[in-house]
C-alpha positions in Angstrom: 31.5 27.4 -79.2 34.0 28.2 -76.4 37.4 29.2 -77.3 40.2 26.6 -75.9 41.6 29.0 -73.3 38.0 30.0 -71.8 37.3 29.2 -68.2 34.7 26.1 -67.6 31.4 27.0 -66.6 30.7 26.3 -63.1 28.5 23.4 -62.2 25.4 24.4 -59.8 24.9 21.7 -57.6 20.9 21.4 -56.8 19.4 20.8 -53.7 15.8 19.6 -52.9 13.8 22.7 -51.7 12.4 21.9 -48.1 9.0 22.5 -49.7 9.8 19.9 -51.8 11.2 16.9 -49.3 10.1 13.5 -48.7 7.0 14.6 -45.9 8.7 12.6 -42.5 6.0 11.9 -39.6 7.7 13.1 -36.3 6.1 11.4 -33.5 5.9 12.3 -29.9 6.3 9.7 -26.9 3.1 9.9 -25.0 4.0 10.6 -20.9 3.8 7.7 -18.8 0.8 7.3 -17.0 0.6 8.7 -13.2 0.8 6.4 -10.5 -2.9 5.3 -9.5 -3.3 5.6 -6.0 -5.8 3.8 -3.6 -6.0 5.6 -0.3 -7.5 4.0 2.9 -8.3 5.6 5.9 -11.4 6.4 8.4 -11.0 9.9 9.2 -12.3 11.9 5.9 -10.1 14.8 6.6 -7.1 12.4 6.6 -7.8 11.5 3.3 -8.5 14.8 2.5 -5.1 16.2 3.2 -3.3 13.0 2.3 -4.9 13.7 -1.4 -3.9 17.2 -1.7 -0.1 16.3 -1.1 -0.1 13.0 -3.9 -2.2 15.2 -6.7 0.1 17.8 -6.2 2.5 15.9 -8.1 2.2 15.3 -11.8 3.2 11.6 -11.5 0.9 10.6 -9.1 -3.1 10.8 -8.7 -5.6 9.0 -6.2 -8.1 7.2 -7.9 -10.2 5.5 -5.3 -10.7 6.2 -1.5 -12.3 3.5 1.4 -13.1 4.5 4.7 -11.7 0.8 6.2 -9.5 -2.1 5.6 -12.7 -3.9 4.2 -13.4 -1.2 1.7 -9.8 -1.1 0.6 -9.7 -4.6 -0.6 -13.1 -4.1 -2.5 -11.7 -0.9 -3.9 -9.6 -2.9 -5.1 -10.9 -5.5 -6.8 -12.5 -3.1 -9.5 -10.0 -0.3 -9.4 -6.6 -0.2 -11.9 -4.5 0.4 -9.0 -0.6 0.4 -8.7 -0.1 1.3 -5.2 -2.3 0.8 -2.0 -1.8 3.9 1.1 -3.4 2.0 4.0 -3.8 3.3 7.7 -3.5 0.7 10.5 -6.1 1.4 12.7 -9.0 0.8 10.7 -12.9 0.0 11.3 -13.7 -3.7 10.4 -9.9 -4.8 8.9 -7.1 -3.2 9.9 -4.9 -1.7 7.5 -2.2 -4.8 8.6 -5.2 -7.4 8.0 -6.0 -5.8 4.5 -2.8 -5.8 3.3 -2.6 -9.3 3.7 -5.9 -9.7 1.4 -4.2 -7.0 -0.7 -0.9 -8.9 -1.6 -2.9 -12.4 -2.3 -5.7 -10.6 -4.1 -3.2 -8.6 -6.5 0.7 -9.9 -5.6 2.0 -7.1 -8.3 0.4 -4.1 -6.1 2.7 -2.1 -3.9 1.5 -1.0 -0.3 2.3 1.8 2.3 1.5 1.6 5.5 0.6 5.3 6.9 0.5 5.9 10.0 0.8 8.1 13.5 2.0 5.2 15.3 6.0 5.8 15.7 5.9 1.6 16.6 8.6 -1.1 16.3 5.3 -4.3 16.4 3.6 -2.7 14.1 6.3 -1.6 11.7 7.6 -5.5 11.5 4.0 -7.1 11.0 3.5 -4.4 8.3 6.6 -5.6 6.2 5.3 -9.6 7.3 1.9 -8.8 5.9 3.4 -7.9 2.5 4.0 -4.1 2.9 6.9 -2.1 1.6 7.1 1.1 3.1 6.1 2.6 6.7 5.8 6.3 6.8 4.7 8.3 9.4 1.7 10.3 9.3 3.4 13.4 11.2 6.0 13.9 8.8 3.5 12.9 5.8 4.3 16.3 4.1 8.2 15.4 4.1 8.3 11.8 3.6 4.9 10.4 1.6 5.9 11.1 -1.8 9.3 9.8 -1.8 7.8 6.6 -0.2 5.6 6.4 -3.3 7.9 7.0 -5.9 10.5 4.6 -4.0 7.4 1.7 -3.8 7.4 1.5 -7.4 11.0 1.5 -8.0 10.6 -2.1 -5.6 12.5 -0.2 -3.2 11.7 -0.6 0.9 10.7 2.9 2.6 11.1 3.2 5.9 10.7 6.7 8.1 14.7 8.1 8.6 16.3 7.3 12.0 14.4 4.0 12.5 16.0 1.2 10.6 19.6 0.4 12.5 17.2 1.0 16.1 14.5 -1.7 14.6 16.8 -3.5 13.0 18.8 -4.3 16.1 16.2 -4.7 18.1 14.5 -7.0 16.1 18.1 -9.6 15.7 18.2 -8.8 19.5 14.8 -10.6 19.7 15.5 -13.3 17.9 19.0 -13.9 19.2 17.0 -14.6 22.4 14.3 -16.8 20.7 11.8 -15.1 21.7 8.4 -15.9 20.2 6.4 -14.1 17.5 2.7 -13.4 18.9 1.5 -12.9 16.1 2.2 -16.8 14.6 0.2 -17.8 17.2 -3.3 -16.9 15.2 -4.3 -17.8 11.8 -5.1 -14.5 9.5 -9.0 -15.8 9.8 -8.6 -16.2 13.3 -7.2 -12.7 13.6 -10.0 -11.1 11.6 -12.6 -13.1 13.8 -10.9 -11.4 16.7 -11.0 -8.6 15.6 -14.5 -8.0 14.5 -15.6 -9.8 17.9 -13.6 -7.3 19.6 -15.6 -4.5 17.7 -19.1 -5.8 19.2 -20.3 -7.6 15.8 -22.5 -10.7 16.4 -21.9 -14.4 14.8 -24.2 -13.7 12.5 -22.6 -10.2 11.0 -19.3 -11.5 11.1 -20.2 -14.5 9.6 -21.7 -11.7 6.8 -18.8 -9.7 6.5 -16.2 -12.8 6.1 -18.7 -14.8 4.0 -18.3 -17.7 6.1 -20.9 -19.7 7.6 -22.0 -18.8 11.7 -20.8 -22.4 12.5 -17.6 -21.5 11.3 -17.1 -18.5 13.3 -18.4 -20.4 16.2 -15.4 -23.1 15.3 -12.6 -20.0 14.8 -14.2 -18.4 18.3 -13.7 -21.5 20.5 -10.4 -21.7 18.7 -9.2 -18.2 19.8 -10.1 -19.4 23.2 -8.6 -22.3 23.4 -5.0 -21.4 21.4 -5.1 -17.4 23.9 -6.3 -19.4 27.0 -9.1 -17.1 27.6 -13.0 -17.6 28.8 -15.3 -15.1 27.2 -15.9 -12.2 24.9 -14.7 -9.7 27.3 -11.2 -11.5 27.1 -10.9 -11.8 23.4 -11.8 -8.2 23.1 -8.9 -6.8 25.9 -6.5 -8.9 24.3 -7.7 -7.3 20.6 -6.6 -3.9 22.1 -3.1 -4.9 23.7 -2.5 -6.4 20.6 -3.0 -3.3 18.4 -6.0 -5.0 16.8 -8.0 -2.1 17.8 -8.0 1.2 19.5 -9.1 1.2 23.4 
């Protein structure tokens, strides 16, 4: 029995050894999944180099190559790609005519134009045909992966020191009403042209397009009709000064 004048005991107050605790499942956020990358270009040792920059980077990674426009868009069809890297000048479609195919096939897939040609035509079809970014191949090392990263973000890249030059040029142009070329062709009629231009016959284009040889014949006499021109050897020099293919 304590004695009125003792001191009270002193409570303990107990805490639950961590041995002992409620067992809590910590869970970690899995990373986000790189960037898949399709990369199209004709020369191997473009590709090549162009790969070694992108998988340098953690958030990027090239998951299917073509050697042609053509090869791009079936690339595409059966690859999960976010983001399309196309040259212009390309065997069969041109990297300007793919991207077209590109944006109806998949209209959620972003697209770069790559490029050595420092040109204010080709820049402006690019961003027509559905593009959103134009880099240059000579400054590829500097400029490639912030195009890629700005792509997804929905934001337009465009090589520095160009855009107030084009951009003036091009309301200059306008301004002036002069025509756009390039409305004067249909995007079938372009890719006939082109692949005449190249030396295929009726038959292969009609192969390559999966269209019928009647209706290349049809899109041919078109092209010479709407471009006022006689015969193959026409269509073809037109092709080149139109950047449809390389002289």
């Amino acid at each position: 029995m304590s004695e009125p004048n003792d001191p009270p005991e002193p409570v303990t107050a107990t805490r639950p050894s961590p041995l002992t605790a409620t067992n809590t499942t910590v869970t970690t956020a899995a990373p986000p999944r790189p960037i898949r990358i399709l990369l199209a270009d004709d020369h191997a040792l473009v590709r090549l180099g162009v790969r070694l920059i992108l998988d340098r980077e953690p958030d990027l990674e090239v998951v299917a190559e073509a050697g042609d426009g053509a090869g791009a868009v079936e690339a595409a069809r059966h690859a999960d790609v976010d983001l399309a890297i196309l040259d212009i000048a390309m065997p069969r479609l041109t990297g300007l005519q793919a991207t077209r195919e590109l944006a109806a096939l998949k209209p959620g897939l972003r697209i770069l134009m790559l490029t050595m040609h420092d040109n204010e035509q080709y820049l402006f079809q690019a961003l027509k045909s559905g593009a959103c970014g134009y880099v240059l191949k000579s400054v590829a090392d500097r400029d490639l992966v912030a195009a890629c990263r700005a792509a997804m973000r929905d934001e337009p890249f465009l090589y520095p020191g160009a855009v107030t030059a084009l951009i003036r040029n091009y309301l200059d142009r306008v301004g002036h009403g002069e025509e756009d070329a390039g409305q004067l062709l249909t995007p079938r009629e372009e890719e006939v042209l082109k692949l005449v231009a190249e030396g295929h016959s009726s038959k292969e284009i009609a192969e390559i397009l999966f269209i019928s040889v009647k209706t290349v014949h049809r899109h041919r006499a078109n092209l010479l009709h709407k471009l006022g021109l006689r015969d193959r050897l026409e269509l073809t020099r037109y092709a080149i000064r139109s950047g449809l293919i390389e002289p």
